[in-house]
KOLLUMVO-628191 format. One record per residue (C-alpha): residue number from 0; y, x, z. Coordinates in steps of 0.02 Angstrom, whole numbers, plus 32768, in hexadecimal, padded with zeros to 4 digits. Example, Ala and Ser with C-alpha at 12.3 -4.5 7.8 and 13.67 -1.06 7.14 Angstrom:
<pts>
+-----+------+------+------+
|  nr |    v |    u |    w |
+-----+------+------+------+
|   0 | 7F1F | 8267 | 8186 |
|   1 | 7FCB | 82AC | 8165 |
+-----+------+------+------+
</pts>
This chain:
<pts>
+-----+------+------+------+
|  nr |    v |    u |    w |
+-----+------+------+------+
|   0 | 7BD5 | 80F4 | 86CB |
|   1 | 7C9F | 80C5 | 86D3 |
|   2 | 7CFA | 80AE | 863A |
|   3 | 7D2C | 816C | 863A |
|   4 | 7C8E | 81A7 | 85E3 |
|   5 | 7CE7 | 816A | 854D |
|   6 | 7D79 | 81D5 | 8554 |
|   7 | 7CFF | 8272 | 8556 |
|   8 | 7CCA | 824C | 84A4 |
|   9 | 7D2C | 824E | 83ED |
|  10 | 7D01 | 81EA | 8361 |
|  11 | 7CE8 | 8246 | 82B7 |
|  12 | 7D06 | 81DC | 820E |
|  13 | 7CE4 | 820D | 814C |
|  14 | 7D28 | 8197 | 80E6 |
|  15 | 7CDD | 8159 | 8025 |
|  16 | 7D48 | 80E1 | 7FD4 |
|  17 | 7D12 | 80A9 | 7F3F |
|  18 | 7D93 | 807B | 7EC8 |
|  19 | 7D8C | 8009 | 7E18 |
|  20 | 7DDD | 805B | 7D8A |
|  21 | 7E57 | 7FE3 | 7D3B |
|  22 | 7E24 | 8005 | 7C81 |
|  23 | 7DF6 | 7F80 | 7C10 |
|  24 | 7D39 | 7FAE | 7BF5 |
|  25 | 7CA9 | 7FEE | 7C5B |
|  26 | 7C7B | 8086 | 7C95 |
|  27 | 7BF6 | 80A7 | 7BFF |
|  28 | 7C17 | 801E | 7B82 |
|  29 | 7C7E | 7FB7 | 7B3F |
|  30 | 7C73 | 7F0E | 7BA7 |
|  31 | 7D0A | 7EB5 | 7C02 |
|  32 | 7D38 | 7F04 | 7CA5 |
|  33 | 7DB0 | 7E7B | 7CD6 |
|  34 | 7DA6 | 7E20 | 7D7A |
|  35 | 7D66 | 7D78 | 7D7D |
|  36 | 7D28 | 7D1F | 7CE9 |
|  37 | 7C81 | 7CB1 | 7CE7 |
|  38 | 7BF9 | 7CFC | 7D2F |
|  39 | 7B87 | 7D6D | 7CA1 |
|  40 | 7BF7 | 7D61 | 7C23 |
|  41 | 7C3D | 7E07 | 7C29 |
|  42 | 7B99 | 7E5F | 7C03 |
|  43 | 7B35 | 7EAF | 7B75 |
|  44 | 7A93 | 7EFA | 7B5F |
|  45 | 7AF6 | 7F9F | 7B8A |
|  46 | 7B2B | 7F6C | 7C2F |
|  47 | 7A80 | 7F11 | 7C56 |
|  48 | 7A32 | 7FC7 | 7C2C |
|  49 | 79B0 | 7F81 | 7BA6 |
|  50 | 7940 | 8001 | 7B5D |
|  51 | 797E | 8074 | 7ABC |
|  52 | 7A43 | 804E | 7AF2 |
|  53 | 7A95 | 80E6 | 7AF8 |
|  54 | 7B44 | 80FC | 7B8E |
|  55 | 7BF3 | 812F | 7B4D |
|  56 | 7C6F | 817C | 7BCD |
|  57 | 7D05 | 8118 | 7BD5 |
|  58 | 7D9F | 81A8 | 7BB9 |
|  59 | 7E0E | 8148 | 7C0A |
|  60 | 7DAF | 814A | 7CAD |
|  61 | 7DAF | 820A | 7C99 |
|  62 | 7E85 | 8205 | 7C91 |
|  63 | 7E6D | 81A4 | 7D2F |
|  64 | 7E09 | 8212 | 7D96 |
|  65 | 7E85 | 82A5 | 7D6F |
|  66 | 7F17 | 8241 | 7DA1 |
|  67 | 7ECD | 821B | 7E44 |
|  68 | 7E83 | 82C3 | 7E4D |
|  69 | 7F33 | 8312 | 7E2F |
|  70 | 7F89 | 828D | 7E9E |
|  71 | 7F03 | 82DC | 7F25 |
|  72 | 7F2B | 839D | 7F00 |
|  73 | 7E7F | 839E | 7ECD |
|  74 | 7E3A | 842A | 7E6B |
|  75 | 7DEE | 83D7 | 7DC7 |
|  76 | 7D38 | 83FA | 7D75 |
|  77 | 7D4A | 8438 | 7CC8 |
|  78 | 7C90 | 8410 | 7CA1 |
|  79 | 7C50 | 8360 | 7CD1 |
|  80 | 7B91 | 8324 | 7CD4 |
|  81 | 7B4C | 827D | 7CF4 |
|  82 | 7AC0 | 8267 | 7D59 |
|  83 | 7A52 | 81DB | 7D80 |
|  84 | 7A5F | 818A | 7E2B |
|  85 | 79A6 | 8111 | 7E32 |
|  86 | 7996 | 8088 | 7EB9 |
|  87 | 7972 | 7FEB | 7EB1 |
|  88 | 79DD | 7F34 | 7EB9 |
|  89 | 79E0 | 7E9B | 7E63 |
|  90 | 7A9B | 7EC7 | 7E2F |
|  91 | 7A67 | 7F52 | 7DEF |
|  92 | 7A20 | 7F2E | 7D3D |
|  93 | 79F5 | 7FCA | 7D03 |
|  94 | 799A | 8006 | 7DA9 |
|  95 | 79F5 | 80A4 | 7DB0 |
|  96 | 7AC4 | 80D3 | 7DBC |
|  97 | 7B07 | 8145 | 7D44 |
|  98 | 7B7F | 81B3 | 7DB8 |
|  99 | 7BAB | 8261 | 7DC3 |
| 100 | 7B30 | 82D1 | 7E52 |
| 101 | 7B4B | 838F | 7E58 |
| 102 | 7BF0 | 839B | 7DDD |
| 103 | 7C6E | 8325 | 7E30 |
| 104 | 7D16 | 8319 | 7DC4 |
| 105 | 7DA5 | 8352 | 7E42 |
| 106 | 7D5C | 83B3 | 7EF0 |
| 107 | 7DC8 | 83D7 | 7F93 |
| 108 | 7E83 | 839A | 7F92 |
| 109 | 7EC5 | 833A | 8025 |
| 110 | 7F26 | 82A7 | 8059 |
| 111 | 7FBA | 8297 | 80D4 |
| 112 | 7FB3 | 8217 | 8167 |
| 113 | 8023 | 81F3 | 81CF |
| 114 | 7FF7 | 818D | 8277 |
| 115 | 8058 | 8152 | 8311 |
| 116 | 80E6 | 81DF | 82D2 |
| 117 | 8058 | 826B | 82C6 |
| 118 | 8042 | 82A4 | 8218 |
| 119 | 7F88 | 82FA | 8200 |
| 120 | 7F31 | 8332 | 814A |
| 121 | 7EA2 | 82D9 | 811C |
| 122 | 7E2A | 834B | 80A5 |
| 123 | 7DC0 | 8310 | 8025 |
| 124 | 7D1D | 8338 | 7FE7 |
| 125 | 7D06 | 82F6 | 7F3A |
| 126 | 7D30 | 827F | 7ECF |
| 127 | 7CCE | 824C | 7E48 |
| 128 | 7CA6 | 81C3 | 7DC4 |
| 129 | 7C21 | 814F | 7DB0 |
| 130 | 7BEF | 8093 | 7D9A |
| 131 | 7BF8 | 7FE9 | 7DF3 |
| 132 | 7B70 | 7F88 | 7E12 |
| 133 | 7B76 | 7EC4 | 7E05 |
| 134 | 7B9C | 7E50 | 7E8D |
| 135 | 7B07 | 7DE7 | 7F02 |
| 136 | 7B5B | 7D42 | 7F47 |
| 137 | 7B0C | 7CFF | 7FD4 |
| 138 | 7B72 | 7C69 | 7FF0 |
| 139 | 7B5C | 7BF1 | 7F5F |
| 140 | 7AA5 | 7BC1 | 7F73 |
| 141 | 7A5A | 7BA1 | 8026 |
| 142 | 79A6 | 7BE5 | 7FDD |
| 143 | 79C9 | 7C5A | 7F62 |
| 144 | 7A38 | 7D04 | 7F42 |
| 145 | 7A9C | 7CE1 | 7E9B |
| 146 | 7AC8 | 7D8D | 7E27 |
| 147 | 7B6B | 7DA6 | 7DC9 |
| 148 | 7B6B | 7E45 | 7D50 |
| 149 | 7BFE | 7E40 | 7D21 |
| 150 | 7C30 | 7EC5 | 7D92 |
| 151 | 7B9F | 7F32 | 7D62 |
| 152 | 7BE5 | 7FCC | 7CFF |
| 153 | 7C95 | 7FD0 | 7D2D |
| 154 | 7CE6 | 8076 | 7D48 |
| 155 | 7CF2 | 80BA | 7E03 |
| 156 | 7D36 | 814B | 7E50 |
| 157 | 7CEF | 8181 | 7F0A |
| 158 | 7D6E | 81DD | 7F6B |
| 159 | 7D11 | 8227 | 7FF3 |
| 160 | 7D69 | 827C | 808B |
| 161 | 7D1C | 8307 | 80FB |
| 162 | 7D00 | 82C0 | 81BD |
| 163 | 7DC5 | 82D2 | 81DD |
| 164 | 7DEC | 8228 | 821B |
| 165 | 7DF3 | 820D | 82DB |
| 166 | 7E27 | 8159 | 82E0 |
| 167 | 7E26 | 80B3 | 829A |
| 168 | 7EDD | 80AD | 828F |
| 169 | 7EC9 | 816A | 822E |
| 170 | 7E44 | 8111 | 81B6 |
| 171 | 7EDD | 8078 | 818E |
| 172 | 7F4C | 80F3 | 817A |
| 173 | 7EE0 | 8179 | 8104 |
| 174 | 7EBA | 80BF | 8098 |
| 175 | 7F48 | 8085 | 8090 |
| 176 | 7F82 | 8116 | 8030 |
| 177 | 7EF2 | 812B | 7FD0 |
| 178 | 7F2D | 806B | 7FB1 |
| 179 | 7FE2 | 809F | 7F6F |
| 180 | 7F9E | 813C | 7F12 |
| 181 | 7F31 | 80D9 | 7EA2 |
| 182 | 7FA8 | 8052 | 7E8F |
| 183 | 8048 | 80B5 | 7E69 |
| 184 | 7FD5 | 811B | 7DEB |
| 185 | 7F9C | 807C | 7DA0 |
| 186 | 7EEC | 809F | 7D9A |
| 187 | 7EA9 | 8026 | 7E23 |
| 188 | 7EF4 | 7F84 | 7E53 |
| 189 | 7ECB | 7FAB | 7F09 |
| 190 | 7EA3 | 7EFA | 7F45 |
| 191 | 7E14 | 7EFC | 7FBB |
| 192 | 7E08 | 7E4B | 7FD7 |
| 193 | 7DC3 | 7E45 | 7F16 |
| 194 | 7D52 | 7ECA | 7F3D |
| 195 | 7DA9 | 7F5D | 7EBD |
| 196 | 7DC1 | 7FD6 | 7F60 |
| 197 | 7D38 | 7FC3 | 7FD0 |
| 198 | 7D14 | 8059 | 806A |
| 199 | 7C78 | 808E | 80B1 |
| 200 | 7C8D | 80E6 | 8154 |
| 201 | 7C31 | 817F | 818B |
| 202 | 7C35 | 816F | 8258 |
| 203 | 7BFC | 81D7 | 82E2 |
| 204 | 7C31 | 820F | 8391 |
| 205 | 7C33 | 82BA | 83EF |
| 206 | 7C6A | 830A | 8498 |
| 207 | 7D16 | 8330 | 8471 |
| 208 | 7D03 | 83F6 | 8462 |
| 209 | 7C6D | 83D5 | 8402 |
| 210 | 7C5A | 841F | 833E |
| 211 | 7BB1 | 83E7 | 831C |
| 212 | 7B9A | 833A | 82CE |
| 213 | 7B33 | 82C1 | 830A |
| 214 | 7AD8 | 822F | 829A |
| 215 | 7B42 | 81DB | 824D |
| 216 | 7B49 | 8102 | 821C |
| 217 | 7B81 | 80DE | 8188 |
| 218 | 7BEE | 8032 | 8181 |
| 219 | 7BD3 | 8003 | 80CF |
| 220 | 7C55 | 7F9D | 8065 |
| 221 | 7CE0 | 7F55 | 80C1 |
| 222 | 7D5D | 7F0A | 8067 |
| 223 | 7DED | 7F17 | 80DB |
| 224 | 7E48 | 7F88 | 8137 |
| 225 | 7E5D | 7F49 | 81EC |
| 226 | 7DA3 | 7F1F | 81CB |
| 227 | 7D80 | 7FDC | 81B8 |
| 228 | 7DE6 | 7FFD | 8269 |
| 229 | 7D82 | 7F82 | 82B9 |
| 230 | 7CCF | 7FCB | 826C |
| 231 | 7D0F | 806B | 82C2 |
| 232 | 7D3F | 804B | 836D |
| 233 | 7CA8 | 7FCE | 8379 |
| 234 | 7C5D | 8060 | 835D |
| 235 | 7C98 | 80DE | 83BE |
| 236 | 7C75 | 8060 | 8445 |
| 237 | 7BA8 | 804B | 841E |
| 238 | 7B8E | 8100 | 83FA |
| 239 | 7BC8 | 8142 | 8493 |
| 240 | 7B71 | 80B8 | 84F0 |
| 241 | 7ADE | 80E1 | 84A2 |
| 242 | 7AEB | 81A0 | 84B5 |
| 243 | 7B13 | 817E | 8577 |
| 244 | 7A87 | 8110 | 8595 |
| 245 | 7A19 | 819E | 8545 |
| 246 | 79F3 | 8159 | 84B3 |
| 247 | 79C6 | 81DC | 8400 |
| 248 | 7A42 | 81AF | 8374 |
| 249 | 7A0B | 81A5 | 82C4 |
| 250 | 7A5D | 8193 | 8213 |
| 251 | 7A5B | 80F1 | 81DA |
| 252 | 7AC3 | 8076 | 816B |
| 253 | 7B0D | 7FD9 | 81D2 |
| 254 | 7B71 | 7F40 | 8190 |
| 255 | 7C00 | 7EFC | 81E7 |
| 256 | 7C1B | 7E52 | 8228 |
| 257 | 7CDE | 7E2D | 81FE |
| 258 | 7CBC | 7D86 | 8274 |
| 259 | 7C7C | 7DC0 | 8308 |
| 260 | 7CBF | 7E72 | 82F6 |
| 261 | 7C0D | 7ECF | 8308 |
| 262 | 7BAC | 7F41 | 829A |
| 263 | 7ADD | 7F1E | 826E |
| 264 | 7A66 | 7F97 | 8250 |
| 265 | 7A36 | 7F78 | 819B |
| 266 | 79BD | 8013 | 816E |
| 267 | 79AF | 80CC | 8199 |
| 268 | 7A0F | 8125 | 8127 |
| 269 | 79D7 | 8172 | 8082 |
| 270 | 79E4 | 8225 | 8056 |
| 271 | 7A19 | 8266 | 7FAE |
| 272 | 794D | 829C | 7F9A |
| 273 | 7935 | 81CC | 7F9F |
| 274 | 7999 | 81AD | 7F04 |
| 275 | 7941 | 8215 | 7E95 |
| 276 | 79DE | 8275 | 7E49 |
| 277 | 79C9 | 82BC | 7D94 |
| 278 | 7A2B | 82D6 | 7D07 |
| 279 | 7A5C | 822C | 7C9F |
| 280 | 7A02 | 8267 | 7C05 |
| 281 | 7A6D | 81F8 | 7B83 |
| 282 | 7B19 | 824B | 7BBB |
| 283 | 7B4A | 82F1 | 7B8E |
| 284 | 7BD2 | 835F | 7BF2 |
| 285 | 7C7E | 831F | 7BF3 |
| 286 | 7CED | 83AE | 7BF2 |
| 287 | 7DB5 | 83AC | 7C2F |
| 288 | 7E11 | 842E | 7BF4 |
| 289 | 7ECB | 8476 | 7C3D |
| 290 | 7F21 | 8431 | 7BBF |
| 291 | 7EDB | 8383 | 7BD4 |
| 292 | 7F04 | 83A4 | 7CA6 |
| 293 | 7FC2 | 83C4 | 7C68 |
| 294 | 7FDA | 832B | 7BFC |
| 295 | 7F92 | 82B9 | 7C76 |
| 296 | 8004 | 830F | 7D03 |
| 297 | 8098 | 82FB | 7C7A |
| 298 | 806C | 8235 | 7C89 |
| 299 | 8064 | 821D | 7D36 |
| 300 | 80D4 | 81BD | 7D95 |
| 301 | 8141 | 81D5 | 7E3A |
| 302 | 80D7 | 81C7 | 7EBC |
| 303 | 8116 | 8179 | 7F76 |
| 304 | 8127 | 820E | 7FC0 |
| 305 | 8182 | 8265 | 7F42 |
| 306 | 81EF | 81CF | 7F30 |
| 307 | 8208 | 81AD | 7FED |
| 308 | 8252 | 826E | 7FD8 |
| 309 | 82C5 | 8237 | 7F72 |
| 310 | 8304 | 81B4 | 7FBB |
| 311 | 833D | 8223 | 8050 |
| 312 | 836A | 82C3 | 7FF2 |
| 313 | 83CC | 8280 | 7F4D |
| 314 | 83F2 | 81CE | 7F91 |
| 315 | 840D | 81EC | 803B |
| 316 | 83AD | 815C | 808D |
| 317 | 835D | 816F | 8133 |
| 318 | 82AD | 8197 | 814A |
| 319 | 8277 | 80EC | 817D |
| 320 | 82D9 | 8091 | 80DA |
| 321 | 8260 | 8105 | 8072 |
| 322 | 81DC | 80FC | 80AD |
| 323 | 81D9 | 8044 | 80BC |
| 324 | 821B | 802B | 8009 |
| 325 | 818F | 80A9 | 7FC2 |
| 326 | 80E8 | 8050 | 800A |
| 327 | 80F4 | 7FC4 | 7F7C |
| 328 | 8103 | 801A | 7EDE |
| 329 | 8154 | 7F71 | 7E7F |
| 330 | 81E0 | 7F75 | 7F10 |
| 331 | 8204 | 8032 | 7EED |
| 332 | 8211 | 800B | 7E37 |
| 333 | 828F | 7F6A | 7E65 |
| 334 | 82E5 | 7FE3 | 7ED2 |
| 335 | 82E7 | 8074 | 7E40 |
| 336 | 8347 | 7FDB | 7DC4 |
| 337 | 83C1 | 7FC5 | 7E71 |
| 338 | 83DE | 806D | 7E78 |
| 339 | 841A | 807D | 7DBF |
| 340 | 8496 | 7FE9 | 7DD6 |
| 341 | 84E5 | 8028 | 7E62 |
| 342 | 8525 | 80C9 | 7EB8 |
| 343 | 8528 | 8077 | 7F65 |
| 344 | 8471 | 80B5 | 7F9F |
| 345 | 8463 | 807C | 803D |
| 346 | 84BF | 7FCA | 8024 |
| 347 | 8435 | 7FB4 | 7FA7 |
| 348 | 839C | 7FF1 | 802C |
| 349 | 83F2 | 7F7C | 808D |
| 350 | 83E2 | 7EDF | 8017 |
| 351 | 8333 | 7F0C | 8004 |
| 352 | 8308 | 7F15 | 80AB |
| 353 | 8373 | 7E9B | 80E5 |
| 354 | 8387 | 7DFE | 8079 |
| 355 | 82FA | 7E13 | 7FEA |
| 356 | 8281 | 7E39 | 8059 |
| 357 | 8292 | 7DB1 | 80C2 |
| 358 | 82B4 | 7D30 | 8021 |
| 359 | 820B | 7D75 | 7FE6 |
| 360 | 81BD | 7D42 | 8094 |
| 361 | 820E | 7CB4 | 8091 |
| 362 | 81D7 | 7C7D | 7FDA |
| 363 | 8124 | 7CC5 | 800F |
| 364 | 8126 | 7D43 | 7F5B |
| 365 | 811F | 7DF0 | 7F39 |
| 366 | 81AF | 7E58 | 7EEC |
| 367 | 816E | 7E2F | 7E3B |
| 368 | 8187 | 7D8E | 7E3C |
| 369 | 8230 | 7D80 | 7E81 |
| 370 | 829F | 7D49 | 7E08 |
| 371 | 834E | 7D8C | 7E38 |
| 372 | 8381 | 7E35 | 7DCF |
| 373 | 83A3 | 7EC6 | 7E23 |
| 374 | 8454 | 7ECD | 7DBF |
| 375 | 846B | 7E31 | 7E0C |
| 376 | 8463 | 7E85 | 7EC7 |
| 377 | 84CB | 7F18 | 7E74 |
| 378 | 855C | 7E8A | 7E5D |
| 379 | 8554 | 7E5E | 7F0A |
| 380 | 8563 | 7F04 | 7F52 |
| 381 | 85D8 | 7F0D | 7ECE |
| 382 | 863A | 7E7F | 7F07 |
| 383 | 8630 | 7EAD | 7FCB |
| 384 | 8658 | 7F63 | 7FA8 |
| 385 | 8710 | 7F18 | 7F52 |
| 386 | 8720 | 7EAF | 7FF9 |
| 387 | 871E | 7DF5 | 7F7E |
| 388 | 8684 | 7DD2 | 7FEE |
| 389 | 8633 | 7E21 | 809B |
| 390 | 8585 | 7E27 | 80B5 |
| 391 | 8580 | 7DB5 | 8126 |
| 392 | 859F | 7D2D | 80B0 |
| 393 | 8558 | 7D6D | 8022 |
| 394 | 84AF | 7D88 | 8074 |
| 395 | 84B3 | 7CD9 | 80CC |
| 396 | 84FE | 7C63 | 8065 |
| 397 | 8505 | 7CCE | 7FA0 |
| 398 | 8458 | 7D19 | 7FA5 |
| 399 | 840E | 7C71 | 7FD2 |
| 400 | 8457 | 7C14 | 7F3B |
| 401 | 8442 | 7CA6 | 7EC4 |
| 402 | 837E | 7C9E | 7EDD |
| 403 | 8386 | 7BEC | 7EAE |
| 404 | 83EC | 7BDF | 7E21 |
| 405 | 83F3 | 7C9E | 7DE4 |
| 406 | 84AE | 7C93 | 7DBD |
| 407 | 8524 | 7D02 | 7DCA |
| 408 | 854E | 7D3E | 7E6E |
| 409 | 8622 | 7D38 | 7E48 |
| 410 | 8620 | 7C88 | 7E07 |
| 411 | 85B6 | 7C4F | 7E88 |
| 412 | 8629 | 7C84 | 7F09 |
| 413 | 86AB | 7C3E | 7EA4 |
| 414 | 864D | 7B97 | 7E92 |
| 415 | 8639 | 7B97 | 7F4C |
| 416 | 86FB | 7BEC | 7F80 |
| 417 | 86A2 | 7C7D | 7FDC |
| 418 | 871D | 7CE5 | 7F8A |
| 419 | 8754 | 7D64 | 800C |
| 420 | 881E | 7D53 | 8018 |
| 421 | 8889 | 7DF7 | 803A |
| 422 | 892F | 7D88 | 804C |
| 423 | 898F | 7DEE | 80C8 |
| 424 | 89F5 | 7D47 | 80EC |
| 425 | 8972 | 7CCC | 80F2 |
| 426 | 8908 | 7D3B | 816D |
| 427 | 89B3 | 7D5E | 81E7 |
| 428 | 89D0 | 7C9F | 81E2 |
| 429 | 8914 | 7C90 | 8226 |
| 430 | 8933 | 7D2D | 828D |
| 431 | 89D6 | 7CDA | 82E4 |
| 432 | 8972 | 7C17 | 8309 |
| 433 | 88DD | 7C86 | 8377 |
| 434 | 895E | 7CE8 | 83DE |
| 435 | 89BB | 7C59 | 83F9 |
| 436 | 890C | 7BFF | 843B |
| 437 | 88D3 | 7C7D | 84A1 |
| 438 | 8978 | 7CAF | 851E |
| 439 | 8905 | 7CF9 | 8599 |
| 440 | 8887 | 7D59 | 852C |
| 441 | 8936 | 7DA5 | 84DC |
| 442 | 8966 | 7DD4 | 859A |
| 443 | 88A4 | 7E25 | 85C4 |
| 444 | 88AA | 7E95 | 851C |
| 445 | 8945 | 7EE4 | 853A |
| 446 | 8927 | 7F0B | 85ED |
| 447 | 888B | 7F7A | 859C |
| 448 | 8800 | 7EFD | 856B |
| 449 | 8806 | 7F36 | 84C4 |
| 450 | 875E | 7EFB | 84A6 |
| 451 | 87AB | 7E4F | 848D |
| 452 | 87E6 | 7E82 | 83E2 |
| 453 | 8742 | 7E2A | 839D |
| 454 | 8770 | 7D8D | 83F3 |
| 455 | 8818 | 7D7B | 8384 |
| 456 | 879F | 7DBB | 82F0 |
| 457 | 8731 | 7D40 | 82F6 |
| 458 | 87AF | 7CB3 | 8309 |
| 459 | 8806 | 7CF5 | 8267 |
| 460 | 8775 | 7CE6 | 8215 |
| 461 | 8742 | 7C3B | 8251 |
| 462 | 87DF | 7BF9 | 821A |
| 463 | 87DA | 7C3E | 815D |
| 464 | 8729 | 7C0C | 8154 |
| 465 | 86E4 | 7CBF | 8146 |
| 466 | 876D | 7CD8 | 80B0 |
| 467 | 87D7 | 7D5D | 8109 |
| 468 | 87B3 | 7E24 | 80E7 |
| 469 | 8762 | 7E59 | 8193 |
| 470 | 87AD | 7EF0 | 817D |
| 471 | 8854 | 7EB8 | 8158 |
| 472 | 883D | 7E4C | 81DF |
| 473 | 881E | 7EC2 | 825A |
| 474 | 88A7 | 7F3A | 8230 |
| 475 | 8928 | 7EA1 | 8233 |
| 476 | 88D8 | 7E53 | 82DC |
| 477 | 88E7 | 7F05 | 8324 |
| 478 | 899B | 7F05 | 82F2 |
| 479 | 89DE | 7E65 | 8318 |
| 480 | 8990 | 7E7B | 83CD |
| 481 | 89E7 | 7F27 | 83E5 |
| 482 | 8A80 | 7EFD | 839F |
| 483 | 8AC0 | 7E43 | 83DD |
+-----+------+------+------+
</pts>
C-alpha cells in the first residue's frame, strides 16, 4: 500500500482540557489550593473524604465557570447538581469525584481558531465543574509509587469540544486560546508544565466523506501543547495503518510517550455505566440566577479578541501588531499604560515589538518583570517625535542604558550628547566637507542617480555622530546638491 492511503482518510479530534481554578480553597472545603508546598500538608479530613464530613461549594469557582462560560458564548445552567463520579486511585482519597454528570454549568458556545490564515469555529459541548484528584509520582523511589494530596480537591473546569478539530496544528491553536481565555479572565494560570491545564484527546480517523465515527483513543493528560500535536498525527498515522492492514478498532485510553513520540495502549476505555454516576447526596442544587449572569459579565475583562479589535479599529494598528500584542495578557496591559502616555499608536506597537521585546529575550523575563515604565517609552517616542533623538539611536544606544539604570530617557541622552542637533549651520558646514569629498558622486547624482542622495546622508550623519535631524538633513543635502 503507497503512502496515498493516508490522504484518503481525516482525522477527527474532541478536545477535554481540564483547567485549575485559581481560587484560594478547594473545590468542597476549605484547604489550600496553592501550588507547591510540602507534600500532605494542604489537606484535611474534608479533602481526604473521612466519614460524617460534609462538602461546601466553593462560590468563587461558580463566578469562574460563568466567566469562562460567557467568554465561550455558552448558554449557562440556572440549576446545578453534583453528582458522584466513583473509580478507584490511590490519589483519589475519597474513592469517588464529586463532579457535575447530567446538569453541566454552561452547554454549547464555541471558540474561534484560526490556522495557517484559515479561521474555523470550534463548538463546545459542555463545560462543567468538578474536583482534582491528587498527584502519583513515579520518579522519586525506584520501588515504590509516592502520593501527594495536596492536589486532591482543587477546583476544575472541563471544557469539552465536539469532534471539530482536524489537525494537530488546529488542536495548538483551539489551546492556546483556551490558554489566553483563562488567563486574561484570571481564573486559571494556564501553565501546563505545572500541570493546571492538562488535555485529553479524543482521536479517531475516517474516509474523508465519511460522517460516522469510528472508535475513538483517548490520549489522557498531556501537559503540553506541541505534545498534544504530536499524540495526534502519531495517531492518525497508526489508525489508518491499522484500519488498512484490516485490523477492528476499539475505544480505548492510551498514554503518550513525550520521548519517543508514541502513544501505549493503557486500558479499553470506560463508559459512563463504569463510573457508577449518582447524585452526590451531601450537596444540594446550586442555582445561578440572571442577575448573578449580569454582574459577573459587568466584571469581566477585555478579552484578546475584543482587544486585538481595538487595536485596529480605534488605534489603528495593523492586524499583525494586535494580534501579537494580545496573546500575553500582561503585554496588552503594558501596552494599555503605553497607550495612555502617548498618542503616537503605532510608534508605541513599534517599541513593543521592536526593542522590549527583544530586551525581554535578551534578559530571558516576561513582561512583568521588566522594570522600565511604560511612561518611560512614552518619553522616548516623545523625544523622537520632537526630532531631539531618532530611533535609531534611541533604540540602540538610549533603550539599552535606560533598562539598566531606569533613568530618565532626556538626561541620559544628555549624559551621553545623543542630543539630536537641528543647527541649520552646523549641518551645512558638514553638508559642504562630504560634497567636497566626493567630486564624482556629486557629478553621478546630477546626471540622474538620484539614488545617491543616501550616500551624502549617511556621511552627514557620520560626521555629527548621529546628532544631525535626518530629516533636516535630507532636505538640506537635497538642496545643496541641486543648487551648487
Amino acid at each position: 500500500m503507497s503512502d496515498d492511503k493516508y490522504s484518503k482518510y481525516e482525522v477527527v479530534v474532541g478536545l477535554e482540557v481540564h483547567a485549575q481554578l485559581s481560587t484560594h480553597s478547594k473545590m468542597y472545603c476549605g484547604d489550600s489550593a496553592e501550588f507547591g508546598g510540602s507534600p500532605n500538608t494542604h489537606v484535611s479530613v474534608l479533602s481526604l473524604g473521612h466519614p460524617g464530613t460534609l462538602p461546601m461549594v466553593n462560590e468563587k469557582a461558580i463566578e469562574y465557570a460563568v466567566k469562562i462560560g460567557l467568554a465561550t458564548s455558552c448558554n449557562i445552567r440556572y440549576e446545578n447538581q453534583f453528582a458522584r463520579k466513583n473509580y478507584f486511585y490511590a490519589d483519589l482519597p475519597k474513592g469517588y469525584q464529586i463532579t457535575q454528570d447530567k446538569t453541566p454549568i454552561c452547554t454549547g458556545g464555541f471558540i474561534n481558531v484560526e490556522t495557517n490564515g484559515v479561521k474555523t469555529k470550534i463548538n463546545l459541548t459542555r463545560i462543567h465543574m468538578e474536583e482534582d484528584a491528587g498527584k502519583s509520582i513515579h520518579d522519586i523511589d525506584p520501588y515504590f509509587t509516592l502520593v501527594d494530596l495536596n492536589r486532591a480537591g482543587v477546583p476544575l473546569i472541563e471544557i469539552v469540544s465536539e469532534p471539530d478539530v482536524r489537525s494537530g496544528d488546529e488542536a495548538m491553536a483551539y489551546l492556546n486560546e483556551i490558554q489566553k481565555l483563562v488567563r486574561y479572565l484570571g481564573i486559571c494560570d494556564g501553565n501546563m508544565e505545572e500541570g493546571s491545564m492538562r488535555c485529553d484527546a479524543n482521536i479517531s480517523v475516517r474516509l474523508k466523506g465519511a460522517t460516522a465515527l469510528n472508535p475513538r483513543s483517548e490520549v489522557k493528560n498531556m501537559n503540553s501543547m506541541r505534545n498534544v500535536k504530536r499524540a495526534i498525527e502519531f495517531e492518525f498515522i497508526r489508525q489508518i495503518d491499522a484500519l488498512e492492514a484490516g485490523e477492528k478498532m476499539v475505544q480505548e485510553t492510551r498514554g503518550f510517550d513525550a520521548v519517543k513520540g508514541v502513544t501505549l495502549s493503557q486500558r479499553s476505555k470506560e463508559h459512563a455505566h463504569d463510573y457508577r454516576y449518582f447524585p452526590e447526596p451531601d450537596l444540594p442544587p446550586v442555582y445561578v440566577t440572571d442577575e448573578y449572569i449580569a454582574n459577573v459579565k459587568t466584571h469581566m475583562p477585555k478579552l484578546p479578541n475584543q482587544l486585538k479589535q481595538e487595536y485596529m479599529d480605534v488605534f489603528g494598528l495593523p492586524e499583525y501588531d494586535a494580534r501579537i500584542i494580545t496573546d500575553e495578557k500582561e503585554m496588552a496591559e503594558y501596552f494599555n499604560r503605553l497607550l495612555a502616555e502617548t498618542k503616537n499608536y503605532k510608534a508605541a506597537s513599534n517599541w513593543i515589538l521592536g526593542p522590549v521585546k527583544n530586551s525581554l529575550n535578551e534578559h530571558g523575563i516576561v513582561i512583568k518583570d521588566f522594570k522600565v515604565s511604560p511612561s518611560s517609552i512614552a518619553k522616548l517616542i516623545e523625544m523622537i517625535d520632537e526630532g531631539k533623538t531618532n530611533f535609531s539611536v534611541a533604540s540602540s544606544q538610549i533603550f539599552p542604558v535606560l533598562v539598566e539604570t531606569g533613568k530618565d530617557p532626556l538626561k541620559i541622552a544628555e549624559e551621553l550628547n545623543l542630543l539630536q542637533s537641528s543647527d541649520e549651520g552646523m549641518i551645512a558646514g558638514l553638508i559642504d566637507e562630504v560634497i567636497a569629498k566626493y567630486p564624482e558622486k556629486v557629478a553621478e547624482y546630477r546626471s540622474g542617480k538620484k539614488g545617491l542622495l543616501g550616500l551624502f546622508v549617511g556621511e552627514v550623519m557620520k560626521l555629527s555622530k548621529g546628532k544631525a535631524d535626518p530629516k533636516l538633513t535630507n532636505k538640506l543635502v537635497a538642496e545643496k546638491l541641486e543648487t551648487t
